[in-house]
C-alpha positions as CSV (number, residue, x, y, z in Angstrom):
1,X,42.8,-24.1,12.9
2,X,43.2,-20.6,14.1
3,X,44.5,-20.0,10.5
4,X,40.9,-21.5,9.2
5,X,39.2,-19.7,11.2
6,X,40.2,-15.7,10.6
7,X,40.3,-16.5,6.6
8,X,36.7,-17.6,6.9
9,X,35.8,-14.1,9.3
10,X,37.7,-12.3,6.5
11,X,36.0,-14.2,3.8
12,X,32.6,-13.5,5.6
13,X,33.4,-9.9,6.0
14,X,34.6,-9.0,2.5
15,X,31.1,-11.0,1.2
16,X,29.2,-8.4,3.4
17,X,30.8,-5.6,2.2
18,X,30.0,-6.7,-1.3
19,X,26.4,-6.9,-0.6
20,X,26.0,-3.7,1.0
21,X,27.7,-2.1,-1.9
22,X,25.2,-3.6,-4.3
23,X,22.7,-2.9,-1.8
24,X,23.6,0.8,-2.3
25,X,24.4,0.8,-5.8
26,X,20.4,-0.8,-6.0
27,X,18.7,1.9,-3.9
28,X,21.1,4.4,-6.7
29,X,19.4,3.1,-9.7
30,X,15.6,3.2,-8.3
31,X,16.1,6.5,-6.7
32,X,17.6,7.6,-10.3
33,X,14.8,5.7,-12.3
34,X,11.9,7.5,-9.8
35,X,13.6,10.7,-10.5
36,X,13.6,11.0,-14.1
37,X,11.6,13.8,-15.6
38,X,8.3,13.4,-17.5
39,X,8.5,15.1,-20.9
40,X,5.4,15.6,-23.1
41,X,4.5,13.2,-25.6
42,X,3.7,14.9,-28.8
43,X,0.4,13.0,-29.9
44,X,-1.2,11.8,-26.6
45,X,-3.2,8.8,-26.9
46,X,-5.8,7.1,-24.8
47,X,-4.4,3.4,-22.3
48,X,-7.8,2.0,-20.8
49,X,-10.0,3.6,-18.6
50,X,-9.8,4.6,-14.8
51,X,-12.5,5.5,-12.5
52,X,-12.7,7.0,-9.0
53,X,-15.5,8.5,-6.6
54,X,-16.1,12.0,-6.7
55,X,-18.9,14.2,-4.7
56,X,-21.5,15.3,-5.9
57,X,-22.4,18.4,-7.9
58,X,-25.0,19.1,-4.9
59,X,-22.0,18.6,-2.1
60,X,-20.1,21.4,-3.1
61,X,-23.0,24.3,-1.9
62,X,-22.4,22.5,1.7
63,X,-20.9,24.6,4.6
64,X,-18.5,21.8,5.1
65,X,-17.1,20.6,1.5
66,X,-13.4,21.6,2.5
67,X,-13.6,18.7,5.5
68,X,-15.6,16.4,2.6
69,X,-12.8,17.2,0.3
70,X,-10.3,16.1,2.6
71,X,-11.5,13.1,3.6
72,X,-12.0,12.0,0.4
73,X,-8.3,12.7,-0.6
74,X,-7.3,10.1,2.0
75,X,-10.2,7.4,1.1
76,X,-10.6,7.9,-2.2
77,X,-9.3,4.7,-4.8
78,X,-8.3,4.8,-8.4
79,X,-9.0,1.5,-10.5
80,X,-8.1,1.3,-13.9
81,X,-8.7,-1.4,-16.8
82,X,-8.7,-2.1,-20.1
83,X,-12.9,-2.4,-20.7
84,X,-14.5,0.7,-20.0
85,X,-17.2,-1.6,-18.1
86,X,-14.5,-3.0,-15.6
87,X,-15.0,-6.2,-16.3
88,X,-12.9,-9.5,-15.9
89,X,-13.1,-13.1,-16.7
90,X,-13.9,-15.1,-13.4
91,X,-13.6,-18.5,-14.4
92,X,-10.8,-20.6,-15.7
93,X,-12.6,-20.9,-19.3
94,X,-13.0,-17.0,-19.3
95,X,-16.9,-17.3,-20.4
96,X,-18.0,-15.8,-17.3
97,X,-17.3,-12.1,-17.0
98,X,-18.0,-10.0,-13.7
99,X,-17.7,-6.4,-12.8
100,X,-14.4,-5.6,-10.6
101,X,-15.7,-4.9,-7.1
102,X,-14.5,-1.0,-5.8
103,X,-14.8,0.9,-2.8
104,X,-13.6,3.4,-0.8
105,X,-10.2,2.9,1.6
106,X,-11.4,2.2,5.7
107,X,-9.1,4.3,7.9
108,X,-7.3,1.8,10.7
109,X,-6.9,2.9,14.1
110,X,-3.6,3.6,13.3
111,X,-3.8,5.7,10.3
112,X,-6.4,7.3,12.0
113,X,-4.2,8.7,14.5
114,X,-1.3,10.0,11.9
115,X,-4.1,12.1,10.4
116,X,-4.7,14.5,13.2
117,X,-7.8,14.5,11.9
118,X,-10.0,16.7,14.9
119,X,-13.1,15.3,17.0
120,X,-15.4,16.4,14.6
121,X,-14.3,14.4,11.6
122,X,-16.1,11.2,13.5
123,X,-19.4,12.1,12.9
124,X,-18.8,11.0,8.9
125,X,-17.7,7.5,10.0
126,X,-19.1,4.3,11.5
127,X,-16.4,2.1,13.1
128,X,-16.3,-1.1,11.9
129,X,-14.1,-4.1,12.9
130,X,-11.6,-6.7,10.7
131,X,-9.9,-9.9,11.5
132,X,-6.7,-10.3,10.9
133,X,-4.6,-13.4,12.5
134,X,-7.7,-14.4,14.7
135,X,-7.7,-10.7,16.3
136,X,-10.2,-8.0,15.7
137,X,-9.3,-4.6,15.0
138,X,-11.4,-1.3,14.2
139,X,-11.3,0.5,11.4
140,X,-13.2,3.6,10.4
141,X,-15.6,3.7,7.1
142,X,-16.8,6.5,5.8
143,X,-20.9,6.5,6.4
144,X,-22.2,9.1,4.1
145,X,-22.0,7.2,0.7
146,X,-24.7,9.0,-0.7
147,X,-22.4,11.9,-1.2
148,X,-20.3,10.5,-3.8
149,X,-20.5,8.5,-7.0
150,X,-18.4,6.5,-8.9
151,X,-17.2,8.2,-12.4
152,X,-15.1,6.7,-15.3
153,X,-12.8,9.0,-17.0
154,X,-10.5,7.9,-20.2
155,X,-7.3,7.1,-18.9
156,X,-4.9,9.6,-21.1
157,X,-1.1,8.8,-21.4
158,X,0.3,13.0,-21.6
159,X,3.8,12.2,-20.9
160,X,6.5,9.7,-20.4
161,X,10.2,9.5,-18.6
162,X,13.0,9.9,-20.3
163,X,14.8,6.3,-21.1
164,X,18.1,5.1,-20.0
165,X,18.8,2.0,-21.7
166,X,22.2,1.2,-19.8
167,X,20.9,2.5,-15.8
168,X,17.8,0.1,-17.1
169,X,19.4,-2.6,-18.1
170,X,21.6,-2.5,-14.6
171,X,19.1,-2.2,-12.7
172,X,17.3,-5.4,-14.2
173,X,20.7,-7.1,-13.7
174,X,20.8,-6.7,-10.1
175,X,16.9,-7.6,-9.5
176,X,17.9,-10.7,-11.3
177,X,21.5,-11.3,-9.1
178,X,19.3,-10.3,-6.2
179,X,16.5,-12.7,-6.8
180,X,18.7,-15.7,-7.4
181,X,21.0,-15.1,-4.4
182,X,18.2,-14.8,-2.1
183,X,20.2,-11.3,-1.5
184,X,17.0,-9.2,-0.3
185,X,16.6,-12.1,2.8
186,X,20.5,-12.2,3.4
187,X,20.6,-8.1,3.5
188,X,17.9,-8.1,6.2
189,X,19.6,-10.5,8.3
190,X,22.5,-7.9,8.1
191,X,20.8,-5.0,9.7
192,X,18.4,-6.9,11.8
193,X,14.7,-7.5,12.0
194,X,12.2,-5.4,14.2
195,X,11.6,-7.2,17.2
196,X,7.8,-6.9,16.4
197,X,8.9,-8.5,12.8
198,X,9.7,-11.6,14.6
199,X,6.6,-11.4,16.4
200,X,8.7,-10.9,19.6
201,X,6.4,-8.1,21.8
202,X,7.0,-7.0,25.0
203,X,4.9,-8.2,28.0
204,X,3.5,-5.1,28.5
205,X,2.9,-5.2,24.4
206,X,1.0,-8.4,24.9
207,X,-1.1,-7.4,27.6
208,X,-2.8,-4.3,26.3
209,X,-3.6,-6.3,23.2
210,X,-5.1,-8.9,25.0
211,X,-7.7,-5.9,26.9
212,X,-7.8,-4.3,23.1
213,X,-9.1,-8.1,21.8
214,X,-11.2,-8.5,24.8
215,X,-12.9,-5.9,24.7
216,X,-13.8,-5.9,20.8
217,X,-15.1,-9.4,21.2
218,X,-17.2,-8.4,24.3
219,X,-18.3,-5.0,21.7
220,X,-19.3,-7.3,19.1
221,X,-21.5,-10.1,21.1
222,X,-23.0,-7.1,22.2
223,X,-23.6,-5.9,19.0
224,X,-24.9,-9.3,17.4
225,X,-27.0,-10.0,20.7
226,X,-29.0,-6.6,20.2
């Protein structure tokens, strides 16, 4: 029995070392792929169209276009397509065709904070909130909307990476071992799950989010009411 028992440790140990190995090997090949260089194409041709928000001509004689132009650089969105009128087929028979709905990226609470944005920078945003999970949480949306407009530009293919048929067809290999073996699941198992992951908070944790949630719904009855 004993026997039984420390070939089965051994077997589980040597099947953990496997997978960490192509765990590595994986990260490898998409760290190499991501790497590659871009070389220039020599006749550049035209994939679709993309449009973003820009500010207006009239923006740039304000006092304060660098803070605008920051801002933006953190909210802005990119959306490409195919039809330069951004539309898609919204029914099952595809005879109904509706413009693809953009707009600019609300800042959570959270990101807000990373930004070390300063004080002033609230004075371009209204707070609004979002539920998520029967909670409510603010977010920050930029309030000025006036100062920017949405412009379509021809999406231009310049340059492309250089092609490695054999790292490729690896890496493809392994996204297909890893899919089939359930290996991306397994692998986290391995090295653990956050204890917020498994939805396993602290006391304390679970307190201050119930004053956070109480106090939004208390801000927002308020809010409808008046």
């Amino acid at each position: 029995m004993n026997y039984k028992r420390w070939q089965r440790a051994a077997y589980l140990k040597q099947r953990e070392k496997h997978m960490r190995a192509l765990e590595r090997e994986h990260k490898k090949l998409y760290r190499s792929t991501c790497d590659l260089p871009l070389t220039p194409i020599e006749a550049p041709y035209q994939q679709g169209w993309y449009r973003t928000f820009e500010l207006r001509p009239e923006i740039y004689h304000r006092e304060d276009i660098g803070d605008l132009e920051r801002i933006l650089s953190h909210i802005n969105v990119i959306q490409r397509s195919r039809r330069r009128d951004f539309k898609t087929r919204s029914s099952k028979c595809g005879k109904v065709w509706t413009v693809q709905g953009i707009r600019l990226k609300p800042i959570s609470r959270f990101h807000w904070s990373k930004l070390n944005y300063p004080e002033e920078y609230r004075k371009y945003f209204s707070i609004s909130y979002y539920e998520c999970g029967g909670n409510w949480y603010p977010q920050y949306q930029f309030r000025h909307l006036w100062m920017v407009d949405l412009v379509v530009h021809p999406h231009m293919v310049t340059h492309q990476k250089v092609v490695q048929p054999e790292v490729e067809s690896r890496r493809d290999r392994l996204d297909e071992l890893f899919e089939q073996n359930h290996l991306f699941e397994r692998l986290s198992r391995l090295h653990g799950k956050p204890a917020s992951w498994r939805g396993l908070n602290t006391d304390r944790q679970k307190l201050a989010e119930r004053i956070d949630q109480r106090e939004i719904r208390e801000h927002l009855r308020g809010h409808t009411k008046s």
